[in-house]
C-alpha positions in Angstrom: 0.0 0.0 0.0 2.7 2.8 0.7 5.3 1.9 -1.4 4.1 3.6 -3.8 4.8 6.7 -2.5 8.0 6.1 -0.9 10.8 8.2 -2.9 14.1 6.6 -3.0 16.5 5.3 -1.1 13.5 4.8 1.6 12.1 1.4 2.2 9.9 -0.5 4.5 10.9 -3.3 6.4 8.5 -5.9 7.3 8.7 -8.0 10.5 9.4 -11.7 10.2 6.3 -14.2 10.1 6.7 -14.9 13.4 6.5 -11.2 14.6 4.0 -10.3 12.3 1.5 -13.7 13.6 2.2 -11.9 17.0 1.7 -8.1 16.2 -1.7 -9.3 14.7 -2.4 -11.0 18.1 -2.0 -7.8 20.5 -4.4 -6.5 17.6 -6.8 -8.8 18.4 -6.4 -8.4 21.5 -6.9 -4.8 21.6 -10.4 -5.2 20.1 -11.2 -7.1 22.8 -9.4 -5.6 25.8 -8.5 -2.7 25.2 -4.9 -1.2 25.7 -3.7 -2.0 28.9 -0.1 -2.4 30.4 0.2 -6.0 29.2 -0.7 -5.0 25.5 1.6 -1.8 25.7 4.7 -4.1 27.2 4.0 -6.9 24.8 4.3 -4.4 21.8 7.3 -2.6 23.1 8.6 -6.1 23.0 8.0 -6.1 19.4 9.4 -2.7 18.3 12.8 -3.7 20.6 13.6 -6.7 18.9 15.7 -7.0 16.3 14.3 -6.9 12.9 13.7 -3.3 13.3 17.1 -2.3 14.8 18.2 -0.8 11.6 15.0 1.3 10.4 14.8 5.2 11.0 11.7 5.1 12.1 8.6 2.6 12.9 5.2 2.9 11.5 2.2 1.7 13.3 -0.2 0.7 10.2 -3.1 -0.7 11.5 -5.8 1.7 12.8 -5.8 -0.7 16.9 -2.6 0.5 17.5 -3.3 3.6 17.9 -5.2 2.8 21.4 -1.6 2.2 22.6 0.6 4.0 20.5 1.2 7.0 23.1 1.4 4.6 25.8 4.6 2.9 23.6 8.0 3.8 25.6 9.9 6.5 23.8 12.8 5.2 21.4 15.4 6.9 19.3 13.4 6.2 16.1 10.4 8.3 16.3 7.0 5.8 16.1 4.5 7.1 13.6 1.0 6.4 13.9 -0.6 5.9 10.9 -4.1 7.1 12.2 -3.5 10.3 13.7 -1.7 10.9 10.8 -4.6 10.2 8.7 -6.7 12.1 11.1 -4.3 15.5 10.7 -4.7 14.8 7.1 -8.2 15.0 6.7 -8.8 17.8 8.7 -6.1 19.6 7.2 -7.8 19.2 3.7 -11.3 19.6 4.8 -9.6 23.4 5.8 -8.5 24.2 2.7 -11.4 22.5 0.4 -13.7 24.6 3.0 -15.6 21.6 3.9 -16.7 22.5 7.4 -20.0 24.2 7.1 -22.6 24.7 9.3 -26.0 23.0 8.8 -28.1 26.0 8.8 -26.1 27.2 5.6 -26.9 23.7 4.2 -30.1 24.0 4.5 -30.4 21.1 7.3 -31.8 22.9 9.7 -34.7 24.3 7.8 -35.3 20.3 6.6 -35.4 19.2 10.5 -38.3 22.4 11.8 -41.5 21.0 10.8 
């Protein structure tokens, strides 16, 4: 999905099968539970390990981790969250395409008084 837009040298490094079977576990788990410590210690046990010691940055791609992803401990490599990222970038447009508008201008309030 995003390598599209990746501009060289930048690439994405994928965790192993193994760490990827258990990243989509705490997933699951978060739509269960919740975030909790457990969930929060089990992903920073993730993001520690080694196939990621060599990446700039880490990008948390699936909408669930953002219930944790400011509970994450603080690393050298900044950890993006792909949601609040989407969120700042639909706001940002909706400003400048002047999509907020008030109901009464769009004629929904006059629809709703009988």
């Amino acid at each position: 999905l995003l390598e599209p837009y990746l501009e060289p040298p930048a690439e994405l490094v994928y965790p192993d099968e193994t760490t990827q079977h258990r990243v989509q576990q705490i997933i699951e788990l978060l739509k269960i539970e919740g975030s909790g410590p457990p969930l929060v210690d089990e992903l920073d046990g993730v993001l520690g390990a080694g196939w990621c010691a060599d990446v700039d940055a880490i990008l948390l791609g699936c909408t669930e981790l953002h219930l944790v992803a400011s509970s994450l401990t603080p690393t050298e490599r900044p950890v993006i969250d792909a949601a609040t990222v989407l969120a700042d970038a639909v706001i940002r447009e909706a400003c400048t395409q002047s999509l907020f508008f008030s109901p009464v201008s769009a004629g929904i309030q006059e629809a709703r008084t009988p």
